[in-house]
C-alpha positions as CSV (number, residue, x, y, z in Angstrom):
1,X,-208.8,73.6,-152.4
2,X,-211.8,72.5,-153.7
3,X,-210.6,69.0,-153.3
4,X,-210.2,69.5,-149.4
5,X,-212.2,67.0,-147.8
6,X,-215.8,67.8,-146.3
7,X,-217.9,66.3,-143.3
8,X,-219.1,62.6,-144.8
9,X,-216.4,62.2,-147.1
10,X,-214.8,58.5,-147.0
11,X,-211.5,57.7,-147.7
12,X,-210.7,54.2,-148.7
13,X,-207.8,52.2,-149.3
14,X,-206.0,48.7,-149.6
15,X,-202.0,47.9,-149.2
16,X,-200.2,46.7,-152.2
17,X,-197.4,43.8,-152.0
18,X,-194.1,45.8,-152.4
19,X,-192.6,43.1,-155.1
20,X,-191.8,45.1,-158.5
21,X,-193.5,48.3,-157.0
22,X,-191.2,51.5,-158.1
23,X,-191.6,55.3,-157.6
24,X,-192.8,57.3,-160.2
25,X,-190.7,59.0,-163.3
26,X,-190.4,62.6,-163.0
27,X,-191.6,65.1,-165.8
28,X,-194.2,66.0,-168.5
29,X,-196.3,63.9,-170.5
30,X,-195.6,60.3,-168.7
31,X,-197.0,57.2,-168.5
32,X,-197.1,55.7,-165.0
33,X,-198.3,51.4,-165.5
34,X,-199.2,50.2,-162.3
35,X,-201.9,48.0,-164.1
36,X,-200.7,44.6,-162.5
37,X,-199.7,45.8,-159.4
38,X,-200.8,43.2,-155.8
39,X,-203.1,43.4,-153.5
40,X,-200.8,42.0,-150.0
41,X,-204.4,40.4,-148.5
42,X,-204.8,43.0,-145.7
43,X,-208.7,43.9,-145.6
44,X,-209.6,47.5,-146.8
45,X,-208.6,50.4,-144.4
46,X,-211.8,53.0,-144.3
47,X,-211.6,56.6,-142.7
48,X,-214.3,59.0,-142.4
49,X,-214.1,62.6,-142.2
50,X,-216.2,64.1,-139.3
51,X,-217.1,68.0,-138.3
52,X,-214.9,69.6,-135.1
53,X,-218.0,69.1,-133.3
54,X,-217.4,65.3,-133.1
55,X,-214.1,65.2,-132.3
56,X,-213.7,64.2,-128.5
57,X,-211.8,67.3,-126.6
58,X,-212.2,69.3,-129.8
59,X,-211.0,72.4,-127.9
60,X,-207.8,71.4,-127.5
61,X,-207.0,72.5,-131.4
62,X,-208.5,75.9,-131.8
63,X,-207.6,76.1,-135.0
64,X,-209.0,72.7,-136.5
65,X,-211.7,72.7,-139.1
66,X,-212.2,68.9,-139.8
67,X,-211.6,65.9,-138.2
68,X,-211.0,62.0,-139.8
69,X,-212.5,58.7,-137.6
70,X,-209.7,56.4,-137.6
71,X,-211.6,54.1,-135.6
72,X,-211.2,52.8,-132.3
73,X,-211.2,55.9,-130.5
74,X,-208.8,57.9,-132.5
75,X,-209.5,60.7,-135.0
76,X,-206.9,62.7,-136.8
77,X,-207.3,67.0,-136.6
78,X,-206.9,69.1,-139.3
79,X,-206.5,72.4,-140.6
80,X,-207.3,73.0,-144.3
81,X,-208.4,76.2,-146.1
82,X,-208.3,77.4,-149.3
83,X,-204.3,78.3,-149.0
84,X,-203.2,75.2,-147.1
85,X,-203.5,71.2,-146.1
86,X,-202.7,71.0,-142.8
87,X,-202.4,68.4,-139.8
88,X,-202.6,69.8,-136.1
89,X,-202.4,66.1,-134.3
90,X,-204.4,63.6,-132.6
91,X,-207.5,63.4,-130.7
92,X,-208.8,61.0,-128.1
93,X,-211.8,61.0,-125.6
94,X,-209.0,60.6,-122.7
95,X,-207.5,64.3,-123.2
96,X,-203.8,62.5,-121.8
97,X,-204.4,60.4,-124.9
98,X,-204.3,63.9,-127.4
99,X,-201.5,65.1,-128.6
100,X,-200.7,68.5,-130.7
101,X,-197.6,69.5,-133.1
102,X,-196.1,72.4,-131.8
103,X,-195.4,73.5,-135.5
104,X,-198.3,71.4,-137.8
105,X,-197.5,69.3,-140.2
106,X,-198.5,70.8,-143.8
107,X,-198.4,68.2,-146.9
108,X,-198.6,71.1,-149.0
109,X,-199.9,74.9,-150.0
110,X,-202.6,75.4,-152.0
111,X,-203.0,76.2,-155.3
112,X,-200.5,73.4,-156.2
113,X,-199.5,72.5,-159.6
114,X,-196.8,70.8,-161.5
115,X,-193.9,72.9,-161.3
116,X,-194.8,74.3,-157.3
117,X,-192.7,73.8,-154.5
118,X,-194.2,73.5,-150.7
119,X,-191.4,72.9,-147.7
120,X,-192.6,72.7,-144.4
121,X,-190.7,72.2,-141.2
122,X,-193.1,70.6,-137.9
123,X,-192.2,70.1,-134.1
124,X,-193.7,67.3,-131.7
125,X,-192.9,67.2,-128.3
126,X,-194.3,64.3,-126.4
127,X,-193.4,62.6,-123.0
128,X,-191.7,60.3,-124.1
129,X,-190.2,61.7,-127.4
130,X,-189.5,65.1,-129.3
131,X,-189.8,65.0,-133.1
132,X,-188.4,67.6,-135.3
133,X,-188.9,67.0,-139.5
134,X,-188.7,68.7,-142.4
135,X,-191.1,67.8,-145.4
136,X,-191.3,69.0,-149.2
137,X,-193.2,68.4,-151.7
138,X,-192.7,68.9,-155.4
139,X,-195.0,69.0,-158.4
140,X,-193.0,66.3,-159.6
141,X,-195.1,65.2,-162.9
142,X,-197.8,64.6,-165.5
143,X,-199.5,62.2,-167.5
144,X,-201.6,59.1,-167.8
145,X,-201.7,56.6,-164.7
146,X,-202.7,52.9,-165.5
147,X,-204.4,51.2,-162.7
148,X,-206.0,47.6,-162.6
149,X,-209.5,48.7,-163.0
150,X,-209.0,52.5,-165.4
151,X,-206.3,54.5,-167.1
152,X,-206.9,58.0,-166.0
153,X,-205.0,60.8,-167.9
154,X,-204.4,64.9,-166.5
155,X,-202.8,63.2,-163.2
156,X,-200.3,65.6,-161.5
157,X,-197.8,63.3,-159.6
158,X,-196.7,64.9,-156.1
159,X,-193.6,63.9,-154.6
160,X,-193.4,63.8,-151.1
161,X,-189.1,63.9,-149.4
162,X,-189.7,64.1,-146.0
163,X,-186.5,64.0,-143.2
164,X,-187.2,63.4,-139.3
165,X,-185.3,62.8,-136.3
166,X,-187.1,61.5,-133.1
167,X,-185.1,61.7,-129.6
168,X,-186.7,59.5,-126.6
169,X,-186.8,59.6,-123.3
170,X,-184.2,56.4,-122.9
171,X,-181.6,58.7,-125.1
172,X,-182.2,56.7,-128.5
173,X,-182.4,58.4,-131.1
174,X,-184.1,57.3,-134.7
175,X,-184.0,59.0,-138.0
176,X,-186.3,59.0,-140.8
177,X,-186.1,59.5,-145.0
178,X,-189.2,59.3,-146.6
179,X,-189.8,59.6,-150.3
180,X,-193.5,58.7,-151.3
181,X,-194.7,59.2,-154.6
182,X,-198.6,60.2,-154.7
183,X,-200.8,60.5,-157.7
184,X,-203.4,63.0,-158.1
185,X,-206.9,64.0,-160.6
186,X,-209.9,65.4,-160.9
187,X,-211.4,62.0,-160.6
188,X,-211.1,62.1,-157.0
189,X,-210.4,64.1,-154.0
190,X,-208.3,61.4,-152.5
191,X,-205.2,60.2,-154.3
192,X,-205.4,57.4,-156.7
193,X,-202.4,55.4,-156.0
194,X,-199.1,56.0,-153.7
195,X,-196.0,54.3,-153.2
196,X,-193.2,55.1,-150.8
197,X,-189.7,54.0,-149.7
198,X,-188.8,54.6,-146.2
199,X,-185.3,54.2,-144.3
200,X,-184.8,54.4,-140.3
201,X,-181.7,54.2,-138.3
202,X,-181.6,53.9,-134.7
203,X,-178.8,54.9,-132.8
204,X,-178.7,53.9,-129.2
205,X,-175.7,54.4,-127.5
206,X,-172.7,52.8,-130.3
207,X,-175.0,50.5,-131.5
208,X,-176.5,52.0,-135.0
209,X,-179.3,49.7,-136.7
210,X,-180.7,50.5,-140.6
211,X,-183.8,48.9,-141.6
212,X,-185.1,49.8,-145.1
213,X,-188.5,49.1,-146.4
214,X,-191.0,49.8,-149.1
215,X,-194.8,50.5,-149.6
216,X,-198.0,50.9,-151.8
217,X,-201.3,51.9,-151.2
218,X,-204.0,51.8,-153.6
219,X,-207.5,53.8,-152.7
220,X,-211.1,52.4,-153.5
221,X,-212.4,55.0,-156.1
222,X,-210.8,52.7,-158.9
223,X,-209.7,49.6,-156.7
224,X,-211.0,46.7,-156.0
């Protein structure tokens, strides 16, 4: 918990190119080499981590204790203490604009180690969509992670499996596997390095589309 972001905090990071980028391997005492992975060219993505009392219609989530600037207008609320990590939703200066799970969304329970389990189940209903996941996250594994710029050793890998099934208000419906692959130290509060596959089908009517796709984020503390 003592990782849990603070007021002032910035988190930083920069999309990798998906060629040759592969989840994690599971278990004790691993190396991880992500020492040549590539920066895709998109510019660096910067949030910054503001008190309740500047987040626009803060009243809205009672129960929020931090908020992140996404910029333009939209800031992320959450929830996190020294048993949980939690997301409550959105927040806009147009209160239409705001929206609120019905059951947050928690990454994960604190303390969390290798070894410790954290499911979760969360519930949005929207206008023009209800969304109904489950998400669990494992202490997957631990070792030393090479990045471009360090090799940092003691990282706990997380792995994130999360399942969701949004319904709209046409009658399509989409569904969601998610398994993302984050990696964690003392080094930082944020995580060093993530990568994620992600598969959606869309079923509207008889007509069923898959589209499968993969993704990497790197964060600034040791890149670029």
């Amino acid at each position: 918990s003592s990782d849990n972001p603070v007021p002032g905090d910035v988190q930083s990071f920069v999309d990798l190119d998906s060629t040759g980028l592969l989840l994690g391997s599971s278990g004790t005492s691993q190396t991880w080499n992500y020492s040549t992975v590539t920066i895709n060219g998109n510019p660096l993505v910067t949030s910054t981590f503001v008190p309740m009392s500047s987040v626009p219609n803060n009243f809205a989530f009672p129960g929020g204790t931090i908020g992140i600037d996404e910029g333009f207008g939209n800031y992320g609320v959450l929830s996190n203490t020294a048993s949980k990590f939690e997301y409550l939703g959105y927040a806009n200066a147009v209160l239409s604009n705001c929206w609120m799970y019905s059951d947050p969304f928690k990454p994960y329970s604190l303390p969390f180690t290798y070894g410790s389990t954290s499911p979760d189940t969360y519930l949005l209903i929207q206008s023009t969509n209800t969304t109904v996941g489950t998400f669990t996250t494992y202490g997957d594994g631990t070792g030393t992670l090479a990045l471009p710029t360090a090799t940092i050793s003691n990282v706990l890998k997380l792995r994130y499996v999360q399942y969701e099934s949004d319904t709209t208000s046409t009658g399509s419906i989409l569904n969601f596997t998610v398994t993302m692959d984050q990696f964690r130290a003392s080094v930082s509060k944020f995580p060093l390095i993530e990568v994620q596959t992600f598969t959606m089908v869309v079923t509207t009517g008889t007509n069923v589309t898959t589209t499968y796709n993969k993704t990497g984020r790197i964060y600034s503390t040791y890149y670029p």
